[in-house]
N, C-alpha and C positions, 0 to 999 in steps of 0.2 A: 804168585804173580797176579797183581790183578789188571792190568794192561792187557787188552783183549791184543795187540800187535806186538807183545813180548813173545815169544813164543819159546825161549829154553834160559838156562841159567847163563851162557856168554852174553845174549842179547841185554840181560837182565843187569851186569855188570859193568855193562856198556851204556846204558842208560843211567845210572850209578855215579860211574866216572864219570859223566857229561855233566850232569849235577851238582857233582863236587867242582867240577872246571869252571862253570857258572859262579858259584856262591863263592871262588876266588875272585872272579872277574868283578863279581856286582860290588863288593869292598869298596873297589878303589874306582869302581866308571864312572860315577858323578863326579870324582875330581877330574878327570880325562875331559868330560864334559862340559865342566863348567871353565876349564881354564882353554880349553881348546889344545894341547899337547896332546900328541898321537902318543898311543898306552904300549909302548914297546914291552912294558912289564909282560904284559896278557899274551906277548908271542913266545915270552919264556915260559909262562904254561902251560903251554901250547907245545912248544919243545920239546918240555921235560915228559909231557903225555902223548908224545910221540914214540917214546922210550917204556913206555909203561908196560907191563907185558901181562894183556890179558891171554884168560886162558878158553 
């Protein structure tokens, strides 16, 4: 872990998945952006990582 505020492997996982949730999001936000429609997609993965089951 090199993040001096990671501090075990949950937090490390968790940081992980947020990244992964990101690099979904960033796909498709400049079309959200540029056409101005609210990105309902992005609350379905948001959902589904609601559901996720860290350990």
């Amino acid at each position: 872990m090199s993040d001096i505020y990671i501090r075990n492997e949950r937090e490390q996982q968790l940081v992980q998945y947020a990244l992964e949730l990101a690099q979904q999001i960033d796909k498709t936000a400049g079309k959200y952006d540029e056409s101005g429609e609210f990105p309902f997609e992005h609350f379905n993965y948001f959902q589904r990582a609601s559901k996720h089951p860290l350990k």
